[in-house]
One Martini backbone bead per residue (centre of mass of N, CA, C, O) as a GRO file, in nm:
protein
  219
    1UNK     BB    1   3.174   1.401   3.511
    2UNK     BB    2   3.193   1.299   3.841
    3UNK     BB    3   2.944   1.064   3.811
    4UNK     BB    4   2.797   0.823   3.616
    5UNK     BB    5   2.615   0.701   3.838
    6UNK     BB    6   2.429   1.040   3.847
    7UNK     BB    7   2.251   1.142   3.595
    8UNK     BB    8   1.961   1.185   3.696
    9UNK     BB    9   2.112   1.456   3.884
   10UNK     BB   10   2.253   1.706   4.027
   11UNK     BB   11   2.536   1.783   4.039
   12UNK     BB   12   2.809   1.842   4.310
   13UNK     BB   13   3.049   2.086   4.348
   14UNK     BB   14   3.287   2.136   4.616
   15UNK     BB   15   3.487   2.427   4.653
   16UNK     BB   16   3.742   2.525   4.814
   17UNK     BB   17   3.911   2.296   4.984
   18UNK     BB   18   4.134   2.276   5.248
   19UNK     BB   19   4.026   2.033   5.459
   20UNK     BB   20   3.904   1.780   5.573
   21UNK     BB   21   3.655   1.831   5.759
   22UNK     BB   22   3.501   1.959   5.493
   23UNK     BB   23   3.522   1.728   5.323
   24UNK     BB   24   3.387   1.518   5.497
   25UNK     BB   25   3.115   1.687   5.485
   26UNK     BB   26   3.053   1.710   5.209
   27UNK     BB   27   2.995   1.423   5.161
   28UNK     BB   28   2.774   1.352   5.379
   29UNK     BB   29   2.576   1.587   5.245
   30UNK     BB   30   2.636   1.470   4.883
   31UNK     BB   31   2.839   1.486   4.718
   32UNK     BB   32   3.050   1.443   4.437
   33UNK     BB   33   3.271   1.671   4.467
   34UNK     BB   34   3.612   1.828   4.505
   35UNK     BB   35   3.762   2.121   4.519
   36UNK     BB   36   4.133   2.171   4.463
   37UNK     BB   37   4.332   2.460   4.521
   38UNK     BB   38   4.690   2.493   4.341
   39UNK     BB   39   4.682   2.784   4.328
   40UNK     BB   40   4.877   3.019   4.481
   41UNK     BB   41   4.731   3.284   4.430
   42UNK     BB   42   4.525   3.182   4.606
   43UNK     BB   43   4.315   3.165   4.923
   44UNK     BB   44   4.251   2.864   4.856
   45UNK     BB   45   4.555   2.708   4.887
   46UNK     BB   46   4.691   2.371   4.870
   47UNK     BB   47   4.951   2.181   4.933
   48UNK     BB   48   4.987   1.886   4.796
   49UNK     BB   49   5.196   1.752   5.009
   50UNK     BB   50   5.039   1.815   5.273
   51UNK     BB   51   4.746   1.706   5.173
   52UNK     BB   52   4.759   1.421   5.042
   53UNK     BB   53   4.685   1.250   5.262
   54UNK     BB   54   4.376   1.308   5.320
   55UNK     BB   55   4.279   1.286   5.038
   56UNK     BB   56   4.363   0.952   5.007
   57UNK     BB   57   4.133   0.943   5.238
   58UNK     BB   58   3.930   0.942   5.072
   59UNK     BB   59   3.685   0.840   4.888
   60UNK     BB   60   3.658   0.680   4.598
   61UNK     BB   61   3.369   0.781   4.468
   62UNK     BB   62   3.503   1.071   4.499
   63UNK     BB   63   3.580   1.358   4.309
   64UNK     BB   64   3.888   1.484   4.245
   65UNK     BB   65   3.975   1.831   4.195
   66UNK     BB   66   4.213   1.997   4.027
   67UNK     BB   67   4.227   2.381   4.040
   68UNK     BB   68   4.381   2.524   3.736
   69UNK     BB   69   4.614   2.810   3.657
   70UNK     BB   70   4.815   2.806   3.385
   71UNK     BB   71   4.994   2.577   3.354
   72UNK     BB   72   5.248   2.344   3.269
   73UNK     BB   73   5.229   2.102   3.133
   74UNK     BB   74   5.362   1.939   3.343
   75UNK     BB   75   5.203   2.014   3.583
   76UNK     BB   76   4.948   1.847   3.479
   77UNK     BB   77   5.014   1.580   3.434
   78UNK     BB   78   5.159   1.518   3.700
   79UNK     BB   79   4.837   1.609   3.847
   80UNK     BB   80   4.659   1.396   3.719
   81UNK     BB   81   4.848   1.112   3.797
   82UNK     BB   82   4.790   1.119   4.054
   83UNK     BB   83   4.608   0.902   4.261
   84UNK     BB   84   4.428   1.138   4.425
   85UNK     BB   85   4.346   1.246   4.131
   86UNK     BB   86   4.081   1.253   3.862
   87UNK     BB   87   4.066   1.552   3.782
   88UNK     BB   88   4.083   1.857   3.598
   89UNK     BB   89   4.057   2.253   3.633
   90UNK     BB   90   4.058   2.464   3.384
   91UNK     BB   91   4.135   2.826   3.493
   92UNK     BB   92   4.224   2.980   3.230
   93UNK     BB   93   4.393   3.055   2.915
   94UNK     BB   94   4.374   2.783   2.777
   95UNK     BB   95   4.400   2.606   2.517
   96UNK     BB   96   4.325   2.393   2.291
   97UNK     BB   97   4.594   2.263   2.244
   98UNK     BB   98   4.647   2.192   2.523
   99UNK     BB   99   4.414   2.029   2.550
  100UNK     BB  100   4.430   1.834   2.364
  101UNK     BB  101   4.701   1.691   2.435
  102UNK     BB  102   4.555   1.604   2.711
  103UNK     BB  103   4.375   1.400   2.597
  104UNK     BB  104   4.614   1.221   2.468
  105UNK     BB  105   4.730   1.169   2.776
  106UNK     BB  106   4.420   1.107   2.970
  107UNK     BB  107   4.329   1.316   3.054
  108UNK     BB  108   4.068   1.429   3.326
  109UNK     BB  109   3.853   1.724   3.199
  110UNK     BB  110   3.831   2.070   3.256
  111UNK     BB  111   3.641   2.364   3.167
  112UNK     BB  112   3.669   2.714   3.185
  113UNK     BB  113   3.417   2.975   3.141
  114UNK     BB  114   3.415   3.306   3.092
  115UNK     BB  115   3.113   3.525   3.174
  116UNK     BB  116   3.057   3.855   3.083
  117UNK     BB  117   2.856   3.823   2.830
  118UNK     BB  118   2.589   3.709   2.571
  119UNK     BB  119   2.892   3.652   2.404
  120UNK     BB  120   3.065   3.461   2.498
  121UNK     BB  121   2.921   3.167   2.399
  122UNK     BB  122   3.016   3.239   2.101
  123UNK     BB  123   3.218   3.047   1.957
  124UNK     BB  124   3.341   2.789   2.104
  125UNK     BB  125   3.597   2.607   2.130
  126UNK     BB  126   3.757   2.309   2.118
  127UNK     BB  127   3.882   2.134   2.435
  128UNK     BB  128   3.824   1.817   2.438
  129UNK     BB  129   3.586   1.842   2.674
  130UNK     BB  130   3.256   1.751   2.778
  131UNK     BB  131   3.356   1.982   3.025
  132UNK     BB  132   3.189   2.260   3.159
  133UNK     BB  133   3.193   2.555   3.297
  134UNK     BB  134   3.061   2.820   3.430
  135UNK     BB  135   3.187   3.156   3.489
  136UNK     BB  136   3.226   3.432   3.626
  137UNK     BB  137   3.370   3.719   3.523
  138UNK     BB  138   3.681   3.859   3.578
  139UNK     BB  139   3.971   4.084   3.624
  140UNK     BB  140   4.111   3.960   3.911
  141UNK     BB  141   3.936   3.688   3.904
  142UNK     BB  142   3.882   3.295   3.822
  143UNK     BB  143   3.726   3.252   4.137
  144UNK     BB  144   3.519   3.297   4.390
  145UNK     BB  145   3.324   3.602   4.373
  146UNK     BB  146   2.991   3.586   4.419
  147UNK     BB  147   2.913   3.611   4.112
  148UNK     BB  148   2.642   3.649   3.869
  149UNK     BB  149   2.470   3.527   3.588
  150UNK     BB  150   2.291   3.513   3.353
  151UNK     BB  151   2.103   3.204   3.309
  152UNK     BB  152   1.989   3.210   3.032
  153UNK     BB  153   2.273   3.192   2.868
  154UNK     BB  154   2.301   2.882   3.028
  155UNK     BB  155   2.108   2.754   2.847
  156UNK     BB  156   2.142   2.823   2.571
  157UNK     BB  157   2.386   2.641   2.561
  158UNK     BB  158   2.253   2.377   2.703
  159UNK     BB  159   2.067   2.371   2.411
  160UNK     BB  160   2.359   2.394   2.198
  161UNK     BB  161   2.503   2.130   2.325
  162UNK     BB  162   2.396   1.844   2.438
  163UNK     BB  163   2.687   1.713   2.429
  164UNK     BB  164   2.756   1.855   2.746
  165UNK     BB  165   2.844   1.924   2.985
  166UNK     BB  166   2.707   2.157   3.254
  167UNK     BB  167   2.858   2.392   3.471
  168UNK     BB  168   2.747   2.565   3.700
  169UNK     BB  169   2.865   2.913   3.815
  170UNK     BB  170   2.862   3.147   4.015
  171UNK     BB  171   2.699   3.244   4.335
  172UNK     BB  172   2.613   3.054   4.446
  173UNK     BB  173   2.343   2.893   4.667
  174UNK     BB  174   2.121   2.793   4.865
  175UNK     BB  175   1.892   3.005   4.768
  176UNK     BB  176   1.947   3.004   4.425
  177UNK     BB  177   1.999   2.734   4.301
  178UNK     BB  178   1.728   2.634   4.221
  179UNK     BB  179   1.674   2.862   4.028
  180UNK     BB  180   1.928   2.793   3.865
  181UNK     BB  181   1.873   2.516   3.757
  182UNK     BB  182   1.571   2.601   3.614
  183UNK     BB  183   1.700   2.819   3.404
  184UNK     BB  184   1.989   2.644   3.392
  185UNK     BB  185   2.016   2.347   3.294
  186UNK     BB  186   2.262   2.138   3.457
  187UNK     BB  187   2.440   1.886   3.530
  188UNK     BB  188   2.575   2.068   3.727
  189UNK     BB  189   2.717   2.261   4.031
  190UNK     BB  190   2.928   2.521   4.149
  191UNK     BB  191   3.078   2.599   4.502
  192UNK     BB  192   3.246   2.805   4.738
  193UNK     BB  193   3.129   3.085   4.893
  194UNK     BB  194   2.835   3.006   4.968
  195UNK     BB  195   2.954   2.815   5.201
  196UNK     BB  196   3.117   3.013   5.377
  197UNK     BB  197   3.273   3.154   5.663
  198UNK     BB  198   3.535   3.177   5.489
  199UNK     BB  199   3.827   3.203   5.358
  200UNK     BB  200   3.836   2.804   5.321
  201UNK     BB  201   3.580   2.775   5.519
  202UNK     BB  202   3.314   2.583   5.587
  203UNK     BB  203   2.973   2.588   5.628
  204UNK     BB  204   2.816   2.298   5.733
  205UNK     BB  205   2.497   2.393   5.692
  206UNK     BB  206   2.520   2.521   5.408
  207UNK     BB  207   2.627   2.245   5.274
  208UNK     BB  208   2.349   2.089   5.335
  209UNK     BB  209   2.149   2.290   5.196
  210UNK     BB  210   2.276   2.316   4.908
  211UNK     BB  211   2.224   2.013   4.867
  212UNK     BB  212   1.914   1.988   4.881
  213UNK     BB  213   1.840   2.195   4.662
  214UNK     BB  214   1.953   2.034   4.447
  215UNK     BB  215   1.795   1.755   4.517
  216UNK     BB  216   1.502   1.921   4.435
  217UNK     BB  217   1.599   1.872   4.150
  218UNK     BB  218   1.583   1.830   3.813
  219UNK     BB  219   1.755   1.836   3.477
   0.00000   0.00000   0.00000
């Protein structure tokens, strides 16, 4: 998960920051993580090179997570070794092999399963990695699409999986989120639009809110 030594409640990881100021609000929110996205096509995309300067000045104790779609893996390793960045976010087509590979490489990932309907979760193979998102599938759009899908699915994952972290997305807000945790009980909860005054740019009281909803609940 993003944070070894907060397991005892539902960690927070606050996805799409683009500026530095996003970021420091979210940390002392309470996150736990932030996802920095480096997908090229992405709404929210920052080019590593322009924003590394203030990523590492973030705190250390923060996980820091690159949200790439269908990298080549020469471009995950690069962005894995990065030393401002802790662990990837593959959120495209990425095959179990691929992911395999890079587990071989040390490299520290998560993989994200698009939940389409009840059968999405079913007979998921092995992508090397104890950390898994769930997020809303859609034919468009990878991530941050703003729609939930029924939590009970992500239940009965998190239900038939227990050796693994399971993280849910898709559609959370701070009104929801809490009922969104009881439902699914997951061990992590990823948010993106649902705190933002636009895209890309997050209202600052939404993810205060946000975070207090998730640490209401315990996992």
């Amino acid at each position: 998960m993003f944070a070894s030594d907060r397991s005892d409640r539902v960690q927070v990881k606050i996805c799409g920051i683009t500026n530095p100021a996003d970021a420091f609000a979210a940390i002392d929110c309470g996150a736990d993580a932030i996802g920095l996205n480096f997908c090229s096509h992405s709404k929210r995309y920052i080019d590593i090179e322009r924003a590394r300067d203030w990523i590492d000045k973030l705190p250390p104790d923060i996980c820091k997570v690159a949200v790439l779609v269908d990298p080549t893996f020469e471009d995950a390793i690069r962005i894995g070794e990065l030393g401002f960045i802790d662990a990837l976010q593959l959120h495209g087509q990425e095959s179990p092999e691929f992911c395999g590979h890079l587990a071989e490489k040390g490299v520290r990932f998560a993989k994200a399963l698009p939940v389409a309907n009840e059968n999405s979760l079913l007979n998921v193979p092995s992508y090397h990695t104890r950390t898994l998102v769930l997020d809303t599938a859609t034919r468009a759009k990878f991530g941050g699409t703003g729609r939930t899908f029924p939590w009970r699915w992500a239940r009965h994952f998190v239900e038939n999986h227990p050796g693994f972290n399971i993280v849910l997305a898709g559609g959370l807000t701070p009104e929801n989120v809490a009922q969104a945790i009881a439902e699914a009980q997951p061990s992590g909860v990823d948010v993106t639009g649902g705190v933002e005054s636009f895209a890309g740019y997050k209202d600052h009281l939404r993810l205060r809110a946000f975070v207090e909803a998730v640490h209401s609940r315990r996992p």
